[in-house]
C-alpha positions in Angstrom: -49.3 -0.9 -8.2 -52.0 -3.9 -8.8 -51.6 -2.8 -12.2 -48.1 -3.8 -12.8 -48.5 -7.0 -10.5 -50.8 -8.1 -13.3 -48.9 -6.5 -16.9 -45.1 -6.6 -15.5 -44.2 -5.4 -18.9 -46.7 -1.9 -18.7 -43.5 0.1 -16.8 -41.0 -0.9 -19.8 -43.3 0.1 -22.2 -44.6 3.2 -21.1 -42.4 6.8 -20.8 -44.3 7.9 -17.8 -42.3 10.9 -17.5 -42.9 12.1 -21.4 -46.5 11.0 -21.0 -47.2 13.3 -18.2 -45.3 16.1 -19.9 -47.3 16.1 -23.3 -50.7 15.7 -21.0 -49.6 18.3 -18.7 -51.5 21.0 -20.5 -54.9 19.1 -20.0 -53.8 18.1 -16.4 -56.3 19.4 -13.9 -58.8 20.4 -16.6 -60.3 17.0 -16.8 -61.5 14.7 -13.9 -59.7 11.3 -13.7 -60.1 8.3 -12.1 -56.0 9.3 -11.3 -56.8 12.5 -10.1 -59.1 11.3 -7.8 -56.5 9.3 -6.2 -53.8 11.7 -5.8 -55.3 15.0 -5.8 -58.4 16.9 -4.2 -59.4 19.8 -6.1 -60.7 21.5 -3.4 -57.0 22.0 -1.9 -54.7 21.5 -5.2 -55.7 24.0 -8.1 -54.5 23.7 -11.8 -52.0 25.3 -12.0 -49.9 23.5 -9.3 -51.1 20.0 -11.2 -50.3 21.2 -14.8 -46.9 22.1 -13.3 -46.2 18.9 -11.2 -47.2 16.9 -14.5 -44.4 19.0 -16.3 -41.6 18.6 -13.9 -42.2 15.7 -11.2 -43.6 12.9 -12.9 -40.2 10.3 -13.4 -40.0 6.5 -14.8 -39.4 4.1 -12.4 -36.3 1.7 -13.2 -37.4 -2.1 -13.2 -35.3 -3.1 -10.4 -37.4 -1.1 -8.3 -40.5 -1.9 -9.8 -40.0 -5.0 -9.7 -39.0 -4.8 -5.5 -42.5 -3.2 -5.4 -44.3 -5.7 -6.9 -42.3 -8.7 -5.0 -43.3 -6.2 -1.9 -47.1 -7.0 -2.9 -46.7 -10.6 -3.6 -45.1 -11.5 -0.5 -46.5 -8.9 2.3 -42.9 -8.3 3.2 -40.9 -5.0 2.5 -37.4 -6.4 2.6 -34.1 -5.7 0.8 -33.0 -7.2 -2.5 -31.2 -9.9 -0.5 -34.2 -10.2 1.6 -31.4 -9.8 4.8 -33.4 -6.8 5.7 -37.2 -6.0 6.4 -38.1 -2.5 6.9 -41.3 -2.9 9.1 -39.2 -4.2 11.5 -36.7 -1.4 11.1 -38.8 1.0 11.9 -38.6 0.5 16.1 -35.0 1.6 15.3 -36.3 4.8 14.8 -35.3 7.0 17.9 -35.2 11.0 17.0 -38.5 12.8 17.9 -41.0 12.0 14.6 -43.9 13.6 13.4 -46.5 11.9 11.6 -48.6 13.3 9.6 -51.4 11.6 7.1 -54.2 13.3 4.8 -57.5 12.2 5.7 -57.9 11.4 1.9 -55.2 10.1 1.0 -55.4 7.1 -1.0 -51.5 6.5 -1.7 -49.8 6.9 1.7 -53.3 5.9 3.2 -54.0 6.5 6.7 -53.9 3.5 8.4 -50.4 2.8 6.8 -48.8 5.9 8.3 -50.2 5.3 11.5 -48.6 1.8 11.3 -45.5 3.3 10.8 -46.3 5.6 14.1 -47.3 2.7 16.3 -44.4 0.9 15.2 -41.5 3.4 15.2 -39.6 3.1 18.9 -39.0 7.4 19.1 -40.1 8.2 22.7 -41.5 11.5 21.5 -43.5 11.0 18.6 -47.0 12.3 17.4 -49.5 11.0 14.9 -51.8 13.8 13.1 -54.9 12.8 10.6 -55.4 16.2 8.7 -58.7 16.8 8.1 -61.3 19.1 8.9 -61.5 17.3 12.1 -58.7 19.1 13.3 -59.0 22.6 12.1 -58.0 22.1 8.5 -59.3 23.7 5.6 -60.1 20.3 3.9 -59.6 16.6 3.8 -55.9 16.3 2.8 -55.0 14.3 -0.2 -51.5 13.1 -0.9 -50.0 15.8 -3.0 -52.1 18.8 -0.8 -49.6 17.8 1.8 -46.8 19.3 0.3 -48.8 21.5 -2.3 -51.8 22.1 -1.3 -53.2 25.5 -1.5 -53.6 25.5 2.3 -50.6 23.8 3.3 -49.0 27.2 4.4 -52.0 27.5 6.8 -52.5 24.0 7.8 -49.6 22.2 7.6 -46.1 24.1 7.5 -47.0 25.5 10.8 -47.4 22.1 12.1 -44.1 20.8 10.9 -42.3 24.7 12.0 -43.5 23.6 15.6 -42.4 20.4 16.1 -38.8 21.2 14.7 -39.0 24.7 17.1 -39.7 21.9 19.7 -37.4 19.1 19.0 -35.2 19.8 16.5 -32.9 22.1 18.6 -32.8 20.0 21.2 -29.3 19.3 22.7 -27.6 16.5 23.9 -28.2 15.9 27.8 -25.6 13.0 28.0 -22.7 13.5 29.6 -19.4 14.3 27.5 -18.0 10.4 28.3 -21.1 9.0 27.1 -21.4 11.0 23.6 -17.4 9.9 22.9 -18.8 6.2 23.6 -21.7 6.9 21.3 -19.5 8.5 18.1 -17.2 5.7 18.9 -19.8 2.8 18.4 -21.8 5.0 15.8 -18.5 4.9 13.5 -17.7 1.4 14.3 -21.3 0.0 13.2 -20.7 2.6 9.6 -17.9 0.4 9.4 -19.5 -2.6 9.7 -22.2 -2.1 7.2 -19.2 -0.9 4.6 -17.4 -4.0 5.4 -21.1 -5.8 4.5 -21.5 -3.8 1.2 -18.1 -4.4 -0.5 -18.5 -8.2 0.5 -21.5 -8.7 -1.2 -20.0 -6.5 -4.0 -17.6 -9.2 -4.1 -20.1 -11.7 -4.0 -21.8 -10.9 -6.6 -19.1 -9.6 -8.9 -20.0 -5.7 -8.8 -17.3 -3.2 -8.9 -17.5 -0.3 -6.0 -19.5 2.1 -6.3 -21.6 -0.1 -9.1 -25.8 -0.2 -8.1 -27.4 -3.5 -9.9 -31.4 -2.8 -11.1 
């Protein structure tokens, strides 16, 4: 993202989406400084990077872009209005939450997902480098998470387990205290739609109308 800190005007100008379709033939053939980043050969094969070149390579609008690069500038990942900042959203987080980062991954790096783990306020949580240090095939990179030859071996059976463990888990609260908990649950959905339409207002929008 340095890159667009420094040539704002690179993600107007470029069809990142067509580009990675026309290259997509020579994705995975060729060794990248890009490739380098994202994939590890010894986990991703050609195939799987010719097709994700094809099909999951979008353009990113500017709004968005340019949230990114204010995200850089400033240090703070906050909402447009700035009302919000996520970092300190994430001790909200309460459901049981797995964390898992690729020991080479150079886009959700390491340290940053265990940042998110030290800071998320979930009472059962757990934090997993996957690596060979662990009993993985390889040192996972950021796509081999999701499509790495291994994955099946290494990760899914990870993930399986934690939902077997938590992700059935039923309520223990008594009936009283779930009604309480629906009741204020639907009155703070409320109060952020109430929020939304009058800042909609304040800024002229129409429902239902998302400005870049």
């Amino acid at each position: 993202w340095g890159i667009f800190t420094r040539y704002p005007w690179i993600n107007e100008l470029i069809d990142f989406r067509f580009s990675a379709q026309v290259i997509s033939p020579l994705a995975g053939r060729m060794n990248t400084p890009i490739e380098d980043v994202v994939l590890n050969p010894e986990n991703v094969n050609e195939r799987t990077v010719r097709k994700l070149m094809k099909n999951a390579i979008e353009n990113i609008s500017r709004g968005l872009a340019r949230q990114f690069v204010q995200w850089m500038e400033t240090g703070k990942e906050t909402t447009r209005d700035g009302q919000t900042n996520y970092r300190s959203c994430l001790k909200n987080i309460k459901v049981p939450s797995l964390f898992i980062a690729g020991s080479r991954d150079h886009v959700a790096v390491p340290e940053s997902v265990r940042f998110a783990y030290d800071q998320a306020g979930s009472k059962k949580k757990e934090f997993i480098l996957l690596g060979p240090e662990v009993g993985a095939h390889v040192d996972y990179c950021h796509t081999g998470l999701v499509l790495g030859d291994h994955a099946i071996d290494d990760v899914y059976p990870r993930v399986l387990e934690w939902f077997e463990t938590y992700g059935m888990e039923k309520d223990s609260r008594g009936f009283v205290a779930r009604m309480f908990h629906r009741i204020r649950r639907r009155r703070r959905r409320r109060e952020l739609a109430g929020d939304v339409r009058r800042r909609r207002r304040h800024q002229g929008l129409p429902p239902g109308v998302i400005r870049a």
